[in-house]
Wavefront OBJ file of the C-alpha trace (Angstrom):
o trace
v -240.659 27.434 -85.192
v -238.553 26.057 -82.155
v -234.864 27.144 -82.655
v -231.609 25.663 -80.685
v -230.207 28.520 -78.826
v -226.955 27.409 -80.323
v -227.861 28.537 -83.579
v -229.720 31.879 -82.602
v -226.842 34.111 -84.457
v -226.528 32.311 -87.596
v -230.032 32.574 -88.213
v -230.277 36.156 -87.259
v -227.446 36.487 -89.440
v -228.583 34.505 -92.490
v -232.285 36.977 -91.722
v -229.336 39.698 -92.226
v -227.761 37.916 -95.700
v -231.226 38.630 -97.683
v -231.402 42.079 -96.366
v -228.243 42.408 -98.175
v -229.096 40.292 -101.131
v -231.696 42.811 -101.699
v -229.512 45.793 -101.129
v -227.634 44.511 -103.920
v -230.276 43.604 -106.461
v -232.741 46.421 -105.586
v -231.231 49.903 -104.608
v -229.464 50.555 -108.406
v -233.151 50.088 -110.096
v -234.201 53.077 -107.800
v -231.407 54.921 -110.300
v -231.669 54.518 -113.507
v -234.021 57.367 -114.479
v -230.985 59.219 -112.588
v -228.377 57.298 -114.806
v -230.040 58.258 -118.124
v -229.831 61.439 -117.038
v -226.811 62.308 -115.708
v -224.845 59.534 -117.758
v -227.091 60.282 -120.506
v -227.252 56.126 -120.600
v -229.666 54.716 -123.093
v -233.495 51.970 -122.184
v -231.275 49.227 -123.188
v -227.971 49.936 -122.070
v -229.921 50.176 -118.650
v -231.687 46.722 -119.283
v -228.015 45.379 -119.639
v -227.260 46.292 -116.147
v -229.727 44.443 -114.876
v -229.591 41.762 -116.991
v -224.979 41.492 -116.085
v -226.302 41.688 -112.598
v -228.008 38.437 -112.927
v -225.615 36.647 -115.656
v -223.067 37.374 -113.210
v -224.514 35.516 -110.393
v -226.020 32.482 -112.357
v -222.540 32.052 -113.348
v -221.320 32.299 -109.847
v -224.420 29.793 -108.972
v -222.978 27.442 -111.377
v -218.976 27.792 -110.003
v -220.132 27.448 -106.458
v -221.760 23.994 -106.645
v -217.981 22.821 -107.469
v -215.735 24.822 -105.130
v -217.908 25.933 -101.736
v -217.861 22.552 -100.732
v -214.258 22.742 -101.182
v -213.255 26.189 -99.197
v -216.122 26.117 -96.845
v -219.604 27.629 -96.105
v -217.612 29.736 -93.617
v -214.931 31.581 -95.825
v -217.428 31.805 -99.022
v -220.299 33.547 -96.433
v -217.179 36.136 -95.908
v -216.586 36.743 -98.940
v -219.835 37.315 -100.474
v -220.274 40.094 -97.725
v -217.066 41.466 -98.628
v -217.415 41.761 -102.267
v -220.998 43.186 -101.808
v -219.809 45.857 -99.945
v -217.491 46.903 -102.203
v -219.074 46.452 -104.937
v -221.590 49.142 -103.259
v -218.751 51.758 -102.397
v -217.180 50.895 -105.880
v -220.486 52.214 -107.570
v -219.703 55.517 -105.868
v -216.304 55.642 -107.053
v -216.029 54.489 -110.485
v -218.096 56.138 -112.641
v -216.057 59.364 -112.112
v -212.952 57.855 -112.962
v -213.302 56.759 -116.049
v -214.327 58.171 -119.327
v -217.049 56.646 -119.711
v -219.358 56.391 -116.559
v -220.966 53.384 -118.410
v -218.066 51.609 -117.957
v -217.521 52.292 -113.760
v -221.018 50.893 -113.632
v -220.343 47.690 -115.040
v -217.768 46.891 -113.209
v -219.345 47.425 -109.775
v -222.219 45.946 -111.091
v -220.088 42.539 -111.839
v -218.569 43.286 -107.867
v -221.268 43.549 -105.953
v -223.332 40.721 -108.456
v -220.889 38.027 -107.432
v -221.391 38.449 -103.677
v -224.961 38.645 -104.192
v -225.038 35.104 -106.151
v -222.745 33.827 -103.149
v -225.063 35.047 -101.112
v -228.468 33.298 -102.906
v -226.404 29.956 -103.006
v -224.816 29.810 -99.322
v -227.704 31.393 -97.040
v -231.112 29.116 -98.037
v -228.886 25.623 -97.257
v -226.959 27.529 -94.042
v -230.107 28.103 -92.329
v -231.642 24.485 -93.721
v -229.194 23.175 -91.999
v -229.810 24.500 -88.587
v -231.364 22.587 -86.290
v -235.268 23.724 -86.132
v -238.281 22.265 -86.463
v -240.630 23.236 -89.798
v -238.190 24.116 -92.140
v -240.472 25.166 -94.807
v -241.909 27.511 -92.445
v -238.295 28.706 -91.630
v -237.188 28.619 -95.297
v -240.345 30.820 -95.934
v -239.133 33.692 -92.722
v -235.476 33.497 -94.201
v -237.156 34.733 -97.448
v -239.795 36.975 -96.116
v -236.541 39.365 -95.374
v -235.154 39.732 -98.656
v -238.785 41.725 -99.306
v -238.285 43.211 -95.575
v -234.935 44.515 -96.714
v -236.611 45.547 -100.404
v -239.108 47.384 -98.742
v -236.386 48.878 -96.069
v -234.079 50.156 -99.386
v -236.861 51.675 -101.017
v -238.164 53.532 -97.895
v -235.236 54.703 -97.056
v -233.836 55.611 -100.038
v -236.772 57.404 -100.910
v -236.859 59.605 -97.703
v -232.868 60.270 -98.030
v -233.514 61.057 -101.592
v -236.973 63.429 -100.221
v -235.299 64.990 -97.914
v -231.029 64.906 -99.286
v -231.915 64.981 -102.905
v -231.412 62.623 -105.371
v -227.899 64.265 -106.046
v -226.719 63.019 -103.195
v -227.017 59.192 -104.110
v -223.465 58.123 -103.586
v -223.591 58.890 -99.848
v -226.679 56.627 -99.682
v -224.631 53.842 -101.727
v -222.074 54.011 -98.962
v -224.598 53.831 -96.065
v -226.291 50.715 -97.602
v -222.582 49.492 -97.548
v -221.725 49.217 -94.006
v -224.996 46.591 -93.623
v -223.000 43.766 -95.341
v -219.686 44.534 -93.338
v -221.341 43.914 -90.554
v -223.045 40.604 -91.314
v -219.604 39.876 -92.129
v -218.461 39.885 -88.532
v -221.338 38.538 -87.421
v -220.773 35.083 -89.862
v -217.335 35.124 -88.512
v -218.493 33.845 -85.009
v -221.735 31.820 -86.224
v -221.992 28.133 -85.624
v -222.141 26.872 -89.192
v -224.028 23.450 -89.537
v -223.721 20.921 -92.280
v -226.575 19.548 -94.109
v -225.741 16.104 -94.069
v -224.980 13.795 -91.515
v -221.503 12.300 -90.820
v -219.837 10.356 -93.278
v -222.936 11.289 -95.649
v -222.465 12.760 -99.001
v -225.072 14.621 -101.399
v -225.867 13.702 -104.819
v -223.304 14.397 -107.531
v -224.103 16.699 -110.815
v -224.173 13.287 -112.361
v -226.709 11.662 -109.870
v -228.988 15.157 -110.233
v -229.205 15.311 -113.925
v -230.741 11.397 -114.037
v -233.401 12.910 -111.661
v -236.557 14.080 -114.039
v -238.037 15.873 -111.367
v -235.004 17.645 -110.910
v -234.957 19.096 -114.368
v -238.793 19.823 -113.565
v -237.538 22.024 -110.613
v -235.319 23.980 -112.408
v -237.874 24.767 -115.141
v -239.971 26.083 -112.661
v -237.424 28.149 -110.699
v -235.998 29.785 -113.634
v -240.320 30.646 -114.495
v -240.381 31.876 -110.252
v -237.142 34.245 -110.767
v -238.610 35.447 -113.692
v -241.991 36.293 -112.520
v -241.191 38.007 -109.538
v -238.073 40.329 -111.386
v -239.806 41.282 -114.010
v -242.149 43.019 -112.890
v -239.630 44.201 -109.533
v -236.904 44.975 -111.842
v -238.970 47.837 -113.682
v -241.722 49.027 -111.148
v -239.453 52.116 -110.424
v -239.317 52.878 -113.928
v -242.753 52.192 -115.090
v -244.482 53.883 -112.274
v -242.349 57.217 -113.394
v -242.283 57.061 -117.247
v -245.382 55.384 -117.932
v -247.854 56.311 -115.314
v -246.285 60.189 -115.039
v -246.282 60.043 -111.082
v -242.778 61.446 -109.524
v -239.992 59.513 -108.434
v -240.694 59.568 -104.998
v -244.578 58.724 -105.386
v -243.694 56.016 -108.005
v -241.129 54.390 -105.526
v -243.302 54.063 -102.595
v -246.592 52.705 -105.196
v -244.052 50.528 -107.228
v -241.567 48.919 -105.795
v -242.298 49.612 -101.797
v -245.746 48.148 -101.767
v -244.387 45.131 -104.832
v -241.747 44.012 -101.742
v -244.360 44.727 -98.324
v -246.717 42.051 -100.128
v -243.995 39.704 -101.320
v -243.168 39.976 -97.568
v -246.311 39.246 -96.199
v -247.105 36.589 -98.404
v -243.802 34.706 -96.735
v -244.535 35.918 -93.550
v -247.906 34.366 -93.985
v -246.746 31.306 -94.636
v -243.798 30.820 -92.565
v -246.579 31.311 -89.796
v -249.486 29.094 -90.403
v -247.692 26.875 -92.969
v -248.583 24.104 -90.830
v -252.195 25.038 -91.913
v -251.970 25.597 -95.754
v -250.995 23.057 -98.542
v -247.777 24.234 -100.088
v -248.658 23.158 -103.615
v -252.289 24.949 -103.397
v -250.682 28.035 -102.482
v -248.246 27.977 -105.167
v -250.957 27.346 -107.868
v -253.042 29.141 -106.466
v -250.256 32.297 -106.707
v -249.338 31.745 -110.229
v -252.758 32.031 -111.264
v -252.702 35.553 -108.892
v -249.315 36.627 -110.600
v -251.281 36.014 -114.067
v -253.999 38.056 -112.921
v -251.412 40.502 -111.767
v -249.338 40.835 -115.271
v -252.874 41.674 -116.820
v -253.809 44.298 -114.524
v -251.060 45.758 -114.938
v -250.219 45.658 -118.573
v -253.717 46.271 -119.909
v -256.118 48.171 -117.795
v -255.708 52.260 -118.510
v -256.089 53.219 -115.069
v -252.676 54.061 -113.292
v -254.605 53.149 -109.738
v -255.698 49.912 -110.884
v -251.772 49.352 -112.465
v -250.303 49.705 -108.975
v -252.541 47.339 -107.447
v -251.412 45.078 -110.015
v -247.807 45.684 -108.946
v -249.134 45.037 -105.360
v -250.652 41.640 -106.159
v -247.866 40.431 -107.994
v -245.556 40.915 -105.132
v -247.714 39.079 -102.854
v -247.877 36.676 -105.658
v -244.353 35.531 -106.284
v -243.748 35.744 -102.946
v -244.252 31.539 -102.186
v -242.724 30.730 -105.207
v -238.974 30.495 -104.458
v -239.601 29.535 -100.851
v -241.710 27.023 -102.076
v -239.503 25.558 -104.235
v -236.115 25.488 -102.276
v -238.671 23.386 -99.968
v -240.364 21.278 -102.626
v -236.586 20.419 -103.799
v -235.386 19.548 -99.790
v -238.487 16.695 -99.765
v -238.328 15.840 -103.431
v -234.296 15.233 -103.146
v -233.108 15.112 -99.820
v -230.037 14.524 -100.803
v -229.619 16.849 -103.738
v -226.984 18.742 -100.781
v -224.975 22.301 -101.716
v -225.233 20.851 -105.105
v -228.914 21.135 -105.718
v -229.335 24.133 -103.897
v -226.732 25.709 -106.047
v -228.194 24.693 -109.241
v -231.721 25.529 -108.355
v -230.256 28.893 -107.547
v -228.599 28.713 -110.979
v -232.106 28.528 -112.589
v -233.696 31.061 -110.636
v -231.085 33.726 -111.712
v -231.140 32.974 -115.423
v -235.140 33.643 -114.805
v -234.509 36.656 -112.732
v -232.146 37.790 -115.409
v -234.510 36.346 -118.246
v -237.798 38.092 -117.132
v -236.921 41.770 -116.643
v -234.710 41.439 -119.919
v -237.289 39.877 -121.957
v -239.999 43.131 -120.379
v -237.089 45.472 -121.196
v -236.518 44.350 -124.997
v -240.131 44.106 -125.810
v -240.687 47.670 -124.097
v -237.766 48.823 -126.431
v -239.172 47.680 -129.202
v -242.686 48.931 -128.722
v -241.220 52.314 -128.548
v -241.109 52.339 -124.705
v -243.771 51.024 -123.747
v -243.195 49.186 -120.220
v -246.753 47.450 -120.213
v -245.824 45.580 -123.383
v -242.716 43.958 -121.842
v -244.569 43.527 -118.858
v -247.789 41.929 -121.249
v -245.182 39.264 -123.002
v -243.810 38.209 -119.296
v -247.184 36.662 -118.705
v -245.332 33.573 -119.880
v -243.143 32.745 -116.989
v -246.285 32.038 -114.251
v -248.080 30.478 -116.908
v -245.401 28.154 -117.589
v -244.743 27.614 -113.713
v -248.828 26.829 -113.110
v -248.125 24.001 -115.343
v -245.207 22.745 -114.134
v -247.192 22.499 -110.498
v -249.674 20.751 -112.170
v -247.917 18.329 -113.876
v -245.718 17.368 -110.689
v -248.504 17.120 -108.785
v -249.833 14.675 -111.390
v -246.801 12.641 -111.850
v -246.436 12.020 -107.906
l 1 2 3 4 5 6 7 8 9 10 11 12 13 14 15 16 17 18 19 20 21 22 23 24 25 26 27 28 29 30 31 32 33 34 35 36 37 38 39 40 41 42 43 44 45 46 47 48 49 50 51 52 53 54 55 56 57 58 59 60 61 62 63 64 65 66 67 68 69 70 71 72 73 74 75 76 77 78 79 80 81 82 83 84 85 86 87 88 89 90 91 92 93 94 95 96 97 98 99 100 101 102 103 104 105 106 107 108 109 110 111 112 113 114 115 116 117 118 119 120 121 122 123 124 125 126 127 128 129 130 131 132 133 134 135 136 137 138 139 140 141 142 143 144 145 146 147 148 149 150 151 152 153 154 155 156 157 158 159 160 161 162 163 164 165 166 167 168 169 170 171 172 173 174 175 176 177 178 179 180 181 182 183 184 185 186 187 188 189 190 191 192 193 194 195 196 197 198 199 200 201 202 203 204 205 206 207 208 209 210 211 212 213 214 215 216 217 218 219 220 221 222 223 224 225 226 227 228 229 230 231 232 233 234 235 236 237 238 239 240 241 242 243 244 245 246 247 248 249 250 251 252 253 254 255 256 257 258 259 260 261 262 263 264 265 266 267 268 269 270 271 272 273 274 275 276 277 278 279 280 281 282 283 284 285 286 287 288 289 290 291 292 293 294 295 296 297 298 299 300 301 302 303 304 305 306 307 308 309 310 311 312 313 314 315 316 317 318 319 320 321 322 323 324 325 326 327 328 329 330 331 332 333 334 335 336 337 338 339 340 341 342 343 344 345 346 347 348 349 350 351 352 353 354 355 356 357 358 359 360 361 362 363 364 365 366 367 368 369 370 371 372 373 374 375 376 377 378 379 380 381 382 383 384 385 386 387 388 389 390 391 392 393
């Protein structure tokens, strides 16, 4: 991937972006057995966090495609650092001052959610817009580092918590914090580029929605956020409670090895992309992410569930690259609009999935691999969707 030396820092900071993207939607799962416990916080008052964490920033996904255009990639990049990072240190803080820790939760929950759905819609159509050559091979190494950084906040937090104790969490929250305070100087001196030329505009909202293969893309990305986070969402939780192995074990087999393949099945293809067919790999992932969901949720050997975990990571991991790169050929004009839209969908599935897995669990007393069983229909849905666009072209 040939890169302008002009542009050098802003892609090394948007790399940077997804590392905190996934601080902020992957270092509170690593607590909640800790939150029931010291909060005394119920399975579904749990599932709500996740599932605010993700409301918040499809609604943030669905504001942005009206006003970034308006303020600037520049000043919206800032603040989605800024509001990350204190939603982070907020987490630390408010729990202990009010009543009810519940409460302190949610509210640096909605903090740190809102940078981190600035954060999904601004980063994929900065570093589009950089001048390189093979985008979808770039658009595939931008993603590879949200799993990079997944796999760094487990690791680490599981060797602080090893060797600190898990009491000791809030100093950990504040560490994570300083990551997204610093990409926030380093945006401040990027080059930002636009994605259009002069005097060229993207398609309006009205434009998009007469598009039918635009409302086929954002079928498919809410079914690609939802297969990837629900199984992410709860690997923590379900390698603890329903495979019996301790937290630091089940963090390393769940959710470590869940983001090392999702990373290497971006890094794969942002390096020989030129040599595999996009939509081959994506079916041929869904029907791996199937396989995956079964594994998991039906064999009764705990070995053979985390290598079900494993697989699906390296599973979804094409499938929101993929499509932020089907989209840019498909509409290349569909500009900060489309983007944010398609970002839109992909939250309401990563807020979709691990809620649906957490309700059904609830209701069948528990049990993880039931939720996890009745998420089989998000990739199934998504293979289809593939097929039928591939059809219709």
């Amino acid at each position: 991937m040939k890169k302008n030396t002009n542009c050098m820092q802003t892609i090394y900071a948007c790399f940077i972006g997804y590392i905190v993207q996934a601080i902020v939607n992957n270092f509170v799962p690593l607590l909640f057995v800790t939150f029931q416990n010291n909060y005394y916080i119920s399975l579904e008052r749990i599932t709500f966090l996740i599932t605010l964490n993700f409301i918040i920033q499809l609604f943030v996904d669905l504001l942005s495609a009206f006003f970034i255009d308006r303020i600037g990639y520049r000043i919206s990049i800032l603040i989605a650092h800024i509001l990350s990072a204190a939603g982070l240190i907020l987490l630390t803080v408010l729990p202990e001052v009010f009543s009810s820790p519940y409460t302190g939760l949610v509210i640096a929950v909605i903090i740190y959610a809102i940078g981190g759905g600035l954060l999904e819609v601004l980063v994929s159509p900065i570093i589009e817009a950089c001048p390189t050559d093979n985008k979808e091979k770039a658009m595939s190494l931008l993603h590879s580092f949200y799993c990079w950084g997944h796999v760094g906040v487990v690791l680490l937090s599981t060797a602080f918590f090893w060797f600190f104790g898990i009491s000791h969490w809030k100093i950990l929250a504040l560490m994570w914090a300083v990551i997204p305070i610093f990409n926030t100087f380093l945006f401040r001196s990027a080059p930002i580029y636009s994605l259009h030329e002069e005097g060229e505009q993207g398609l309006s909202l009205r434009e998009l929605c007469t598009s039918k293969i635009f409302w086929m893309l954002l079928l498919m990305m809410t079914c690609a956020g939802a297969s990837e986070q629900a199984v992410s969402q709860w690997a923590s939780t379900f390698a603890e409670t329903s495979l019996h192995i301790s937290k630091t074990l089940g963090d390393l087999a769940g959710p470590l090895t869940f983001a090392a393949c999702m990373g290497a099945s971006r890094l794969l293809y942002g390096k020989y992309g030129d040599r595999i067919r996009l939509d081959l790999f994506m079916r041929g992932s869904c029907i791996l992410c199937i396989l995956s969901y079964l594994c998991i949720s039906i064999l009764p050997f705990p070995a053979l569930n985390l290598l079900g975990c494993a697989l699906c990571g390296f599973s979804v991991g094409i499938m929101w690259p993929g499509l932020f790169s089907t989209a840019s050929v498909s509409i290349p004009r569909g500009g900060t609009t489309m983007f944010a839209l398609l970002a839109l969908a992909g939250d309401l599935g990563c807020s979709g999935g691990p809620t649906l897995a957490g309700l059904v669990s609830s209701y069948a007393g528990g049990s993880l691999k039931s939720g996890i069983f009745a998420a089989i229909i998000f990739p199934a849905v998504l293979l289809l969707g593939l097929i039928k666009s591939k059809k219709s072209e």
